[in-house]
N, C-alpha and C positions, 0 to 999 in steps of 0.2 A: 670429421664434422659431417652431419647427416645431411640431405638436401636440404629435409625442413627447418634445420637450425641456417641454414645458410643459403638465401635463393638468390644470391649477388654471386656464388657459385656459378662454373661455366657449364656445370653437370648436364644442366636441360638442352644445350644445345650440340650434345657430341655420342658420338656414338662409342661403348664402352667394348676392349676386343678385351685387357689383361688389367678389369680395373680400372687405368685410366682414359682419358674421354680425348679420342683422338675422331678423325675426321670432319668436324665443326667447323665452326667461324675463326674459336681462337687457335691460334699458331701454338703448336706444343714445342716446346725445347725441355730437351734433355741434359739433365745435369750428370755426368761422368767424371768419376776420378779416380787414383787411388786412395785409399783412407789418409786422415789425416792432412789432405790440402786445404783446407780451410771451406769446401764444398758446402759443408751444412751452413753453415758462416753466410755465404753466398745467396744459399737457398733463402735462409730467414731474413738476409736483407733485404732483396727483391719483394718477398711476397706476405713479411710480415705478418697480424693474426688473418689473413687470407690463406689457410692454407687445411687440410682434409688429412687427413690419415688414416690407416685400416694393413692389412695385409695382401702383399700380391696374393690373386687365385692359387688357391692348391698349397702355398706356402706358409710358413710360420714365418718369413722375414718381413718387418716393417716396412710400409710402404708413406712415403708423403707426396704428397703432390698441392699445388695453392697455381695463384695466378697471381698477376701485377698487370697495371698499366702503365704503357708507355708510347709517349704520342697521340694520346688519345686510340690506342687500342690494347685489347684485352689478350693477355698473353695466358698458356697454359704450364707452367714448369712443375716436371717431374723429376724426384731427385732420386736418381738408381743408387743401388746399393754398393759403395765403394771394392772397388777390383784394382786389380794389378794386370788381370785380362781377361780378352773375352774367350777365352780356351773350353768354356763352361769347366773346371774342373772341380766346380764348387755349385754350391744354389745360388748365392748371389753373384758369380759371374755369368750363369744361366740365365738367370733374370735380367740382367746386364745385356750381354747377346740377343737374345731374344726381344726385346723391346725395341732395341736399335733393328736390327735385323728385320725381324714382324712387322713393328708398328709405324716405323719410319718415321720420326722424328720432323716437324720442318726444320730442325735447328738441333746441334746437338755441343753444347760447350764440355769440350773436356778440361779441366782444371789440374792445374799443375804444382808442384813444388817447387819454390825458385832454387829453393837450395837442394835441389837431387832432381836433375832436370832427367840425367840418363839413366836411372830408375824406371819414371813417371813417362818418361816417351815410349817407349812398348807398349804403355795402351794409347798412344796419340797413333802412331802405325796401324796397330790394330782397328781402330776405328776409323781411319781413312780408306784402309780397305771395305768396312763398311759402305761408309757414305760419305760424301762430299759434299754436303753442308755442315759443316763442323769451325767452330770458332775455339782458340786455344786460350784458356785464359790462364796466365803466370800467374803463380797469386804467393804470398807473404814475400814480396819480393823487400818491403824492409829487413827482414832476418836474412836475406842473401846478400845485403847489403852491410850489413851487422859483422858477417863472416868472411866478410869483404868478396864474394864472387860477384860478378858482372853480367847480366847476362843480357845479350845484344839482340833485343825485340823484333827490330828489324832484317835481322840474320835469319833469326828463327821461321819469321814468316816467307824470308823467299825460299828458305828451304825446304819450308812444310807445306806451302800454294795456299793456305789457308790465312784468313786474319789471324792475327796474336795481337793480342791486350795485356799487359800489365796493370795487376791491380793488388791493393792492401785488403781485403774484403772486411777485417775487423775493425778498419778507419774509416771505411767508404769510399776509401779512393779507388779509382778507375773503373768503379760501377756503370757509369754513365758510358764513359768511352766501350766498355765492354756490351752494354745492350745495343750501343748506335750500332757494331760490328755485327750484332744478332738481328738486328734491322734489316742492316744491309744485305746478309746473307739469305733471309727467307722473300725478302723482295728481289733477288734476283740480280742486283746493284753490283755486284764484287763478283770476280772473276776467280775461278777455285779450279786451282790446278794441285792438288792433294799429289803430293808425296805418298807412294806407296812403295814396300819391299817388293824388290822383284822376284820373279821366279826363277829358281837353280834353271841351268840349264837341260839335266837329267831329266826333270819334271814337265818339262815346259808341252810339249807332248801331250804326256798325259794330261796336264791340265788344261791345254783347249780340247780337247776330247771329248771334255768332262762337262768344260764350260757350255760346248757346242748339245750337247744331249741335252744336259740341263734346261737350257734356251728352247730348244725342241718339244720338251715336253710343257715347260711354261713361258711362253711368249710374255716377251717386256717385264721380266724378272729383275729386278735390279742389281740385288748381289750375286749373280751364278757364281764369279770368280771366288769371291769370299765361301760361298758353300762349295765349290769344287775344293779348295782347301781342305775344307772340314772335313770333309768327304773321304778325301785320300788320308787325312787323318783318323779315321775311325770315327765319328761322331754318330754316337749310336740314334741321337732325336731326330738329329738331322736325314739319317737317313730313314727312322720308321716314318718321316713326315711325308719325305719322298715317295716312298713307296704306297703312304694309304693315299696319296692327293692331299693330305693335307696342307701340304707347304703354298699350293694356290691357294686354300682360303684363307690362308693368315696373311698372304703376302695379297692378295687382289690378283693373283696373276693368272689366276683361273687354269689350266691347264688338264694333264689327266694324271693318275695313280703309273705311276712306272709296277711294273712285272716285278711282283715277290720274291724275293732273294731266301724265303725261309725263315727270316729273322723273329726271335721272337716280339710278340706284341707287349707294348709298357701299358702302366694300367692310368700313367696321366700327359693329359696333351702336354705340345712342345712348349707351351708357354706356360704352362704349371696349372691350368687349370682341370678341370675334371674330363676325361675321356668321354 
């Protein structure tokens, strides 16, 4: 939807990095899942015919993005393109990573499968290592009820330091309970002690090394750890970002261009838009 077809849009008041309109008034939350959780489901209940689409920058994969209110304020929800992870080893886990990662989310709900929980938690992991405003939403938890599994809400969230909600999103249940949690979490109200995998012991070494450089060259970086990962994993964006300076303007962390490794140059930035 253009601006001028829609000016109850939050367009005019945010400034756009990949597309969508982050740094404004309204709170962006991110919608993450793997395919198939009922996420779209989710998306169109919240924000109904409020909602824009077009293509991330640089990409052929659909993009949607709309808004809703709640409590008398105007929220932003972007709905990424369902992953299984953020490994980039694809373009829409690219797009995935990088949004989280870049554009930092205040709020980022990942959506789950009630019935294939140990699937769908590899990107709940992955993404806490991101960030730590994250709400877990269960969702078709009737059909895991159907199949007779159980799954203990409660459990889930002391062991994940995160909210978890249970909701049916094709009935409308636990909508309400799941935004109170999105509330709570971008106003600062809930205490998020994120579960993350630890580091081998082999590694551990190298990766404060890694983390500590990082920090060095960009002060109050938020994820170093998550990019020292990547990093020691071969992450070729991740590191041509490094090395041009880019990764401070995407991140706001300003810092400077690390010394060229030789590598060669891609011909599109890290978030898919034009070099």
């Amino acid at each position: 939807m253009s601006k001028a077809a829609c000016k109850s849009c939050p367009e005019s008041d945010r400034q756009t990095i990949v597309g969508v309109e982050v740094g404004g008034k309204s709170p962006v939350i991110a919608l993450a899942g793997n395919p198939n959780t009922g996420k779209s489901t989710i998306f169109n209940a919240l924000t109904g015919l409020r909602q824009y689409t077009g293509n991330w920058p640089g990409k052929t994969v659909a993009r949607a993005s709309g808004h809703f209110v709640h409590n008398g304020r105007r929220y932003t929800l972007v709905d990424l393109p369902g992953t299984y992870s953020l490994l980039s080893a694809s373009v829409d886990e690219e797009i995935a990573r990088d949004f989280l990662l870049f554009d930092r989310p205040d709020c980022t709900v990942v959506v789950l499968d009630a019935t294939a929980l140990e699937r769908n938690l590899n990107l709940v992991l992955q993404v806490l290592e991101v960030t730590s405003r994250v709400v877990i939403c269960v969702n078709l938890m009737d059909e895991a009820k159907r199949r007779g599994i159980e799954v203990d809400i409660g459990e889930l969230q002391r062991e994940l330091g995160v909210p978890v909600v249970a909701t049916i999103a094709r009935k409308g249940k636990g909508l309400d309970d799941l935004l109170a949690a999105v509330e709570s979490v971008i106003a600062g109200r809930v205490a998020l002690k994120p579960r993350t995998a630890p580091t081998p012991t082999s590694l551990q070494e190298g990766v404060e090394k890694l983390v500590s450089m990082i920090q060095e060259m960009y002060p109050g970086l938020p994820n170093a750890r998550w990019i020292a990962y990547r990093l020691i994993e071969g992450d070729h964006r991740l590191t041509q970002a490094i090395e041009s300076g880019e990764l401070g303007t995407l991140t706001g962390a300003g810092g400077r261009p690390a010394p060229s490794t030789g590598a060669r140059s891609d011909d599109s930035a890290i978030v898919g838009g034009a070099a």
